[in-house]
FIKOLZA-1660 file (N, C-alpha, C; in steps of 0.1 Angstrom, whole numbers, plus 5000, padded with zeros to 4 digits):
% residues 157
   i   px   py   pz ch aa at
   1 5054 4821 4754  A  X  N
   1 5056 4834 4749  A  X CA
   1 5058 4844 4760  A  X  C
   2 5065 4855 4759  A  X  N
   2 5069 4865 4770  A  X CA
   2 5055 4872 4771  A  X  C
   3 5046 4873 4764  A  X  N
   3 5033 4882 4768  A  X CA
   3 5025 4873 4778  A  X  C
   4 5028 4862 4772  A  X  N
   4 5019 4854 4784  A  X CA
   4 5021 4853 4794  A  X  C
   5 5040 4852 4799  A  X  N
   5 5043 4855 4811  A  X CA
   5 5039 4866 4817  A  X  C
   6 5042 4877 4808  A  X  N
   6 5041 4890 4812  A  X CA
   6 5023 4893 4820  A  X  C
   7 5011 4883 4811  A  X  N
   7 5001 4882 4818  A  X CA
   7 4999 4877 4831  A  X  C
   8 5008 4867 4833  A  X  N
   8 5004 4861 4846  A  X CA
   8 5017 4871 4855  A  X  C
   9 5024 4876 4855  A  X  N
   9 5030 4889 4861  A  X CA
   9 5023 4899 4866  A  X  C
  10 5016 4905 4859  A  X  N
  10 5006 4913 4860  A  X CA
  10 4996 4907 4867  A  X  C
  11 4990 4896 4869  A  X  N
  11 4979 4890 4876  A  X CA
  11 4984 4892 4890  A  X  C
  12 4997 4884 4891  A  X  N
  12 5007 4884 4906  A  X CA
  12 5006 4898 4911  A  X  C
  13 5013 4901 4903  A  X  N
  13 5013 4918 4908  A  X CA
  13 4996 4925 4914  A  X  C
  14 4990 4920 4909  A  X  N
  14 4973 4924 4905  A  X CA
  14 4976 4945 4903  A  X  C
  15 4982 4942 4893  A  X  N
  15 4980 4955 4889  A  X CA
  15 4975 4957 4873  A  X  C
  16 4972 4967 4868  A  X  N
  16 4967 4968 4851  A  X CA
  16 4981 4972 4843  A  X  C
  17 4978 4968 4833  A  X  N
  17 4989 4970 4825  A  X CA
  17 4992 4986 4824  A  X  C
  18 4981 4993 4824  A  X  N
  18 4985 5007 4824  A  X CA
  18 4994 5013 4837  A  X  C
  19 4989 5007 4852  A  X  N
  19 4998 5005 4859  A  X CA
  19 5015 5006 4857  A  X  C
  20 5013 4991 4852  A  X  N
  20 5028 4987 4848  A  X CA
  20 5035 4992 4837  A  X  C
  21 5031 4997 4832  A  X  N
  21 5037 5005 4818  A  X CA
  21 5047 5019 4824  A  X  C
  22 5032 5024 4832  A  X  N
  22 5038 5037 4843  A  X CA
  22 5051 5034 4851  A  X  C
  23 5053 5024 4862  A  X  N
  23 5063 5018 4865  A  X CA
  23 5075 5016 4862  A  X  C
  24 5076 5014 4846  A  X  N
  24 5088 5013 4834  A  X CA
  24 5090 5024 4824  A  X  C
  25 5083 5034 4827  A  X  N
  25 5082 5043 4814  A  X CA
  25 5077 5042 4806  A  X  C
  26 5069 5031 4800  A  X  N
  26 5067 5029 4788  A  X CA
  26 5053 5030 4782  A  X  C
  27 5050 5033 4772  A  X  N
  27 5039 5043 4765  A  X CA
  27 5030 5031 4767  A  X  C
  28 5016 5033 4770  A  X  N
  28 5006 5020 4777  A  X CA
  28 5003 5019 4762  A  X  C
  29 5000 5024 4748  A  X  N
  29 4994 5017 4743  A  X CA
  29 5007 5007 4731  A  X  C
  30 5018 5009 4736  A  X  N
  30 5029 5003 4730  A  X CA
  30 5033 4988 4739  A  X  C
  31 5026 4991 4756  A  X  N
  31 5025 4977 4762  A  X CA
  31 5018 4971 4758  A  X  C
  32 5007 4977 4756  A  X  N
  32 4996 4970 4752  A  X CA
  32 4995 4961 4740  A  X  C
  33 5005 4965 4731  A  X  N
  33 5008 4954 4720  A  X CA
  33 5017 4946 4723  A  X  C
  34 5027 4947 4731  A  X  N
  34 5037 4936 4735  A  X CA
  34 5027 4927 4741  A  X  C
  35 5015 4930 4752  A  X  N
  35 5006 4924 4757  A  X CA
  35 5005 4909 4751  A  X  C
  36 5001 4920 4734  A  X  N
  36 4987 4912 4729  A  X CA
  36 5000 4900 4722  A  X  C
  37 5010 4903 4720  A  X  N
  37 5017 4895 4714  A  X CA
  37 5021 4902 4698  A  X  C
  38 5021 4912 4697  A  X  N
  38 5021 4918 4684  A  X CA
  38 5038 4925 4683  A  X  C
  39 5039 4928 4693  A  X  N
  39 5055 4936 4697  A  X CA
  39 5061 4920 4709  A  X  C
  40 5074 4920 4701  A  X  N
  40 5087 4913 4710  A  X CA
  40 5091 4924 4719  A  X  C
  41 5092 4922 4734  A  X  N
  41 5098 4936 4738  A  X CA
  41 5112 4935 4733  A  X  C
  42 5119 4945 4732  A  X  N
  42 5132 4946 4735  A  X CA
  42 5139 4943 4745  A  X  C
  43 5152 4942 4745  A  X  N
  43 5161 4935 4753  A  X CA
  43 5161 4945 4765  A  X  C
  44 5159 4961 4767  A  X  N
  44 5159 4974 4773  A  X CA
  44 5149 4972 4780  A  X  C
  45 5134 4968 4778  A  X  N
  45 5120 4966 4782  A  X CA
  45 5123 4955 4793  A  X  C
  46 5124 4948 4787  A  X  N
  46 5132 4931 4796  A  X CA
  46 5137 4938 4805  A  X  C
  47 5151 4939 4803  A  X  N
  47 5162 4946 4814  A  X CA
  47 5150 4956 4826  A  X  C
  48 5146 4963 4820  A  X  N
  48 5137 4974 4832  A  X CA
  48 5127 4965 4838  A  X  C
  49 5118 4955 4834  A  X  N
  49 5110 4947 4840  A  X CA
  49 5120 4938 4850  A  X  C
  50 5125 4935 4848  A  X  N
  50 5136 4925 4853  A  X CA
  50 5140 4935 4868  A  X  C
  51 5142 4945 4866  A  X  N
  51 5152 4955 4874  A  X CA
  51 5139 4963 4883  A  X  C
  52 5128 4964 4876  A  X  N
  52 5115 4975 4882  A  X CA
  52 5108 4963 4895  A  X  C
  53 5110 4950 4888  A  X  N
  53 5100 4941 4895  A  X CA
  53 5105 4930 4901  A  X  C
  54 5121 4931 4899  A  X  N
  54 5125 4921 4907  A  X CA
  54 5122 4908 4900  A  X  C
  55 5120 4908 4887  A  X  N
  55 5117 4894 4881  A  X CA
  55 5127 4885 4876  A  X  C
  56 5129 4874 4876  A  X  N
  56 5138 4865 4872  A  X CA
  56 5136 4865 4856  A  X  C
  57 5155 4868 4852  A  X  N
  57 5153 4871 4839  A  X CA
  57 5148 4855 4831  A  X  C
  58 5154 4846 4840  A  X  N
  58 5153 4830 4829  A  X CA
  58 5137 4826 4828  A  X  C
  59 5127 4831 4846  A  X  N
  59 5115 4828 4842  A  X CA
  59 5113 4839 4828  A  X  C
  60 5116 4851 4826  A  X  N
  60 5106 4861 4820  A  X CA
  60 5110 4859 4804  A  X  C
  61 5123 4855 4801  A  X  N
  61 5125 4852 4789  A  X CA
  61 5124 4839 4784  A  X  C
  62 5120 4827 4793  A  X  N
  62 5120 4811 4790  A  X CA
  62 5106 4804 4798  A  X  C
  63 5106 4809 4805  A  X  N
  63 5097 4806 4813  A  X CA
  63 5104 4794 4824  A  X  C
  64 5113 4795 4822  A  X  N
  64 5118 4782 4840  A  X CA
  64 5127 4789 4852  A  X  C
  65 5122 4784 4858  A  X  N
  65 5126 4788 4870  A  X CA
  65 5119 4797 4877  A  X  C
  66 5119 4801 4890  A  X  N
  66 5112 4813 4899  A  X CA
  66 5108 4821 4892  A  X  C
  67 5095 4831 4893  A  X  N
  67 5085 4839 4887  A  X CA
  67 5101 4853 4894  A  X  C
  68 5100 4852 4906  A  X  N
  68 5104 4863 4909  A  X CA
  68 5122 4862 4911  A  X  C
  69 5129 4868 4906  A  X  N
  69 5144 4863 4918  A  X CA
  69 5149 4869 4930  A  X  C
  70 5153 4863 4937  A  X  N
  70 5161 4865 4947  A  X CA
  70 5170 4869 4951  A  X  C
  71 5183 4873 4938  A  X  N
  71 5195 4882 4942  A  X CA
  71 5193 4896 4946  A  X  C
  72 5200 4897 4955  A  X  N
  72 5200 4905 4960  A  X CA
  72 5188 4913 4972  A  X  C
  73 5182 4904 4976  A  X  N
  73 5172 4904 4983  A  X CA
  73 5180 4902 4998  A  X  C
  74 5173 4911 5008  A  X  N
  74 5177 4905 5025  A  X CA
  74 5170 4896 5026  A  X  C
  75 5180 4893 5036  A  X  N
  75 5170 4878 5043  A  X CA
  75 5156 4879 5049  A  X  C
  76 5156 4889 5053  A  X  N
  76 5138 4891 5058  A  X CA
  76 5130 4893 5046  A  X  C
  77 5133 4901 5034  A  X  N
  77 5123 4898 5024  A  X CA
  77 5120 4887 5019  A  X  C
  78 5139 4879 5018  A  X  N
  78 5135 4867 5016  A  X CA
  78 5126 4857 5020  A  X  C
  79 5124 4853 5033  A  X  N
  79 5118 4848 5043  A  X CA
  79 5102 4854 5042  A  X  C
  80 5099 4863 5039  A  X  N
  80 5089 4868 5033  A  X CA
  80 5079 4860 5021  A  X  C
  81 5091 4862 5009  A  X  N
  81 5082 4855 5001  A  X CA
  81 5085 4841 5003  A  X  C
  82 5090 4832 5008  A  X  N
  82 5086 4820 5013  A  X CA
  82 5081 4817 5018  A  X  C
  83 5075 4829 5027  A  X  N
  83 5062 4823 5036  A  X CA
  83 5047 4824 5027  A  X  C
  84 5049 4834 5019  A  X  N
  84 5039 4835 5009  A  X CA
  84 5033 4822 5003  A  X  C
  85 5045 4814 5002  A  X  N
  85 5039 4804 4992  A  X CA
  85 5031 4795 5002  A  X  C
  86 5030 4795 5012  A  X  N
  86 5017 4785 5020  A  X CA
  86 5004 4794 5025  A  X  C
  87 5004 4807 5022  A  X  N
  87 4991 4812 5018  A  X CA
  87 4982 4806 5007  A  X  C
  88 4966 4811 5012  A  X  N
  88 4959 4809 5006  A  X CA
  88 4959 4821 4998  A  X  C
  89 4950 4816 4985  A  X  N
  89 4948 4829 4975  A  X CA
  89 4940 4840 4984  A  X  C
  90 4934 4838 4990  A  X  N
  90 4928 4852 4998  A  X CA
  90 4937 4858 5006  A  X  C
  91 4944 4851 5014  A  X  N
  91 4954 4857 5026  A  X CA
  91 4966 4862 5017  A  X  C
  92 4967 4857 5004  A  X  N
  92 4978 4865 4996  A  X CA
  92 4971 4873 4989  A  X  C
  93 4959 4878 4990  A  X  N
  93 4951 4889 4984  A  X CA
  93 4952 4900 5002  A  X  C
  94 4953 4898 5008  A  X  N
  94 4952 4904 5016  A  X CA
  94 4969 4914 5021  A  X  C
  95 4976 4904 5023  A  X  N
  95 4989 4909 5020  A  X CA
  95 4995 4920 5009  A  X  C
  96 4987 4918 5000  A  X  N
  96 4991 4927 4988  A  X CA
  96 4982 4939 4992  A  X  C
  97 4977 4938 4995  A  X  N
  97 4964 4949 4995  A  X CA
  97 4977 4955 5009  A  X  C
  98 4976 4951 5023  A  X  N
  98 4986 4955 5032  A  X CA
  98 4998 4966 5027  A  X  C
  99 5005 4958 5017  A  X  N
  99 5018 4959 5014  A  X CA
  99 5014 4975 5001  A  X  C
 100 5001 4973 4996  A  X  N
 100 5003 4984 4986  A  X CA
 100 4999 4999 4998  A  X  C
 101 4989 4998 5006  A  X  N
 101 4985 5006 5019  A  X CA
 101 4998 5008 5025  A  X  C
 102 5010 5003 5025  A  X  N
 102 5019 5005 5028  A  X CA
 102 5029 5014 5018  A  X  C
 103 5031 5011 5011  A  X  N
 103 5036 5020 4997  A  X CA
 103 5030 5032 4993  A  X  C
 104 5018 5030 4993  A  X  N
 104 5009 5042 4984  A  X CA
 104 5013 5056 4999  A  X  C
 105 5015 5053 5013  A  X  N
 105 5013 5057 5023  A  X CA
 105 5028 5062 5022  A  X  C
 106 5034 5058 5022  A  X  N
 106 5052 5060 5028  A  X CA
 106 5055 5076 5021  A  X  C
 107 5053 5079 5011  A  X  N
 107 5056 5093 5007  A  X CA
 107 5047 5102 5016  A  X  C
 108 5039 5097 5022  A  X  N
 108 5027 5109 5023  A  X CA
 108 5032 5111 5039  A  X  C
 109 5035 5101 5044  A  X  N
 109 5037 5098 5061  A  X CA
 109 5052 5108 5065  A  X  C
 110 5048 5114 5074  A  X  N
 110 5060 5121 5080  A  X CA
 110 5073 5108 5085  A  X  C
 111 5082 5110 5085  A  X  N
 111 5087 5098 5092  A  X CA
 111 5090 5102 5107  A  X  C
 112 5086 5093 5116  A  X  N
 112 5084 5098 5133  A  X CA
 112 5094 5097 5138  A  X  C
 113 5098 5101 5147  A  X  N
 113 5113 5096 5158  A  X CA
 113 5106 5085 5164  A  X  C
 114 5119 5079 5169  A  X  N
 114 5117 5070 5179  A  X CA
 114 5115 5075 5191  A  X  C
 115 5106 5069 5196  A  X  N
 115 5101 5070 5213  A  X CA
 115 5101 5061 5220  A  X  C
 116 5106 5064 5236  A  X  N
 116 5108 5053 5247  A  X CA
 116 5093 5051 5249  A  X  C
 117 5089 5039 5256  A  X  N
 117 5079 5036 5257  A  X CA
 117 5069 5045 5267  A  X  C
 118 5083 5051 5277  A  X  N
 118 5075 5058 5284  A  X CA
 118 5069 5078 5281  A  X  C
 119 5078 5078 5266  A  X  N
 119 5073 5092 5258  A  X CA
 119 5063 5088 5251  A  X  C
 120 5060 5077 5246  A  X  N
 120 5049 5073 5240  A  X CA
 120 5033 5071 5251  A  X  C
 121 5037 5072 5261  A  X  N
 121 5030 5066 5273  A  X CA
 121 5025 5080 5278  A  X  C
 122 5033 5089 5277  A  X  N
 122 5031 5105 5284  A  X CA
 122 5016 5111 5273  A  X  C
 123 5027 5108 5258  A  X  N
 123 5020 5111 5247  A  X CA
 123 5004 5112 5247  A  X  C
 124 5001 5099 5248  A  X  N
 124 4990 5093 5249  A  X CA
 124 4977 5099 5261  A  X  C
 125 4989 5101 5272  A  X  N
 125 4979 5107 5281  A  X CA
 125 4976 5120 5279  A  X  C
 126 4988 5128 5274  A  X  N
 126 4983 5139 5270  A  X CA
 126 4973 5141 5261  A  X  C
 127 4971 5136 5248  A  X  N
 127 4963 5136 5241  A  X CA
 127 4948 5131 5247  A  X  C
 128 4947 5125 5256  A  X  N
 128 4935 5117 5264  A  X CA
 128 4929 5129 5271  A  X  C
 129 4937 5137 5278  A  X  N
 129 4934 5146 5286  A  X CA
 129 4927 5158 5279  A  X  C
 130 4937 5162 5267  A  X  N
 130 4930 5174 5258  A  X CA
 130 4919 5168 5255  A  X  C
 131 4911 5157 5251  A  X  N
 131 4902 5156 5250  A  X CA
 131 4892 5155 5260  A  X  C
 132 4894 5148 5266  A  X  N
 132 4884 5148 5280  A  X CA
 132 4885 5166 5287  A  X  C
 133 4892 5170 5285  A  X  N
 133 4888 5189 5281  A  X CA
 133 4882 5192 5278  A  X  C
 134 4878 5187 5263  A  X  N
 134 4876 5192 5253  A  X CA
 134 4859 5190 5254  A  X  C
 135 4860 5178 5258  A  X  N
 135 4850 5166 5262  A  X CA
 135 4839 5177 5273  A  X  C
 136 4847 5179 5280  A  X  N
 136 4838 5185 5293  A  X CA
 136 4834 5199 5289  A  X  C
 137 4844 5203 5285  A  X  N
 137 4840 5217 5281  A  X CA
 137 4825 5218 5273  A  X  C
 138 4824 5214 5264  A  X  N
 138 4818 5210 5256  A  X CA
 138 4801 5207 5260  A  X  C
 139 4805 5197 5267  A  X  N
 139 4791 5195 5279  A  X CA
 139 4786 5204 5282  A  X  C
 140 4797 5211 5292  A  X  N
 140 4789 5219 5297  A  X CA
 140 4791 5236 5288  A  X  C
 141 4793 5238 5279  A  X  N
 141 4784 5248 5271  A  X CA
 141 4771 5240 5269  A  X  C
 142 4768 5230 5263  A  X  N
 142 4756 5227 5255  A  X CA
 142 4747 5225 5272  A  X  C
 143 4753 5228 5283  A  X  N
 143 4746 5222 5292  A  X CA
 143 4739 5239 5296  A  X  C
 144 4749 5247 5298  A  X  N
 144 4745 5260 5299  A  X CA
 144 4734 5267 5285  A  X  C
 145 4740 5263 5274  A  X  N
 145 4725 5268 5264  A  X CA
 145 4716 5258 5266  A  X  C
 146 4715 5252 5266  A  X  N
 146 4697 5243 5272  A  X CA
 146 4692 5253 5282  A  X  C
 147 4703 5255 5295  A  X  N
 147 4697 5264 5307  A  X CA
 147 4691 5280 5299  A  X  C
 148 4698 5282 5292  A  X  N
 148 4694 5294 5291  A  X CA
 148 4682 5297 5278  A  X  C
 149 4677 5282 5270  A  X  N
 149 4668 5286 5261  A  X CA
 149 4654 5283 5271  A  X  C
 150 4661 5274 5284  A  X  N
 150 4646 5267 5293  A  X CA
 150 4644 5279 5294  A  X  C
 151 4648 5291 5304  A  X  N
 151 4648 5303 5309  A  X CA
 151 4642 5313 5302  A  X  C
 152 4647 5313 5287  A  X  N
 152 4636 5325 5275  A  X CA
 152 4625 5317 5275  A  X  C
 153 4623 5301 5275  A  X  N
 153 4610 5298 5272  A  X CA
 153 4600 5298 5278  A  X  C
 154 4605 5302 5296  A  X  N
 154 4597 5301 5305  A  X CA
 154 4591 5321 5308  A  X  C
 155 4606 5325 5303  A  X  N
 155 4598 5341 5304  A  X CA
 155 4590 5347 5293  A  X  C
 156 4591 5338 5280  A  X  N
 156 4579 5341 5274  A  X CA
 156 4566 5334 5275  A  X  C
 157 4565 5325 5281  A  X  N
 157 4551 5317 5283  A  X CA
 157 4545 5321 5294  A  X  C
% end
């Protein structure tokens, strides 16, 4: 049955169905009965799952063939999930976890210019330097208030 695929989708994915509902538009407690087996999705639901997740329509409606498909994939993602399949379940727990740190991050992240290695190299020293400034400065205020609380505590005693 398509809910039970749709279970082990969801497991792959390791995300919640309320998750995945959000993803497709669709009202979580109306997935939630396709879930259970109570609602057929429609042919529209399919189509967006198919299109949102990159799923193989023949696995998701029959259950044969590839979980995920591959049209229209580059060759490097391709090559990707083929390497996936000789992970272990932890190291493919770990990728996913990578790959969502990577997603959840991409809207938030400025996108950077490119830099030669040696503006990257300047960069870095600059930034080293403001702190070792920052650094010394720093010292020596806390080095000057010590001197100057020794000094009240010796002219009051």
């Amino acid at each position: 049955m398509i809910c039970d695929r749709l279970k082990i989708l969801l497991k792959t994915l390791n995300i919640s169905q309320r998750q995945f509902a959000i993803k497709i538009n669709l009202d979580a407690g109306y997935f939630s009965r396709i879930m259970q087996g109570k609602v057929i999705p429609p042919d529209r639901i399919l189509l967006l799952i198919e299109n949102v997740f990159n799923v193989n329509k023949n696995w998701l409606e029959n259950g044969e063939g590839e979980m995920f498909s591959t049209q229209g994939l580059s060759l490097a993602k391709k090559q990707v999930l083929e390497s996936i399949e000789a992970l272990t379940d932890e190291q493919v727990n770990a990728v996913s976890s990578f790959i969502k740190y990577l997603t959840d991050n991409k809207e938030t992240e400025k996108p950077t210019p490119q830099m030669t290695v040696e503006e990257a190299e300047a960069e870095y020293i600059k930034s080293r330097s403001k702190f070792a400034q920052n650094t010394a400065s720093n010292a020596l205020n806390t080095f000057n208030d010590t001197l100057e609380d020794k000094k009240k505590t010796q002219k009051a005693g």
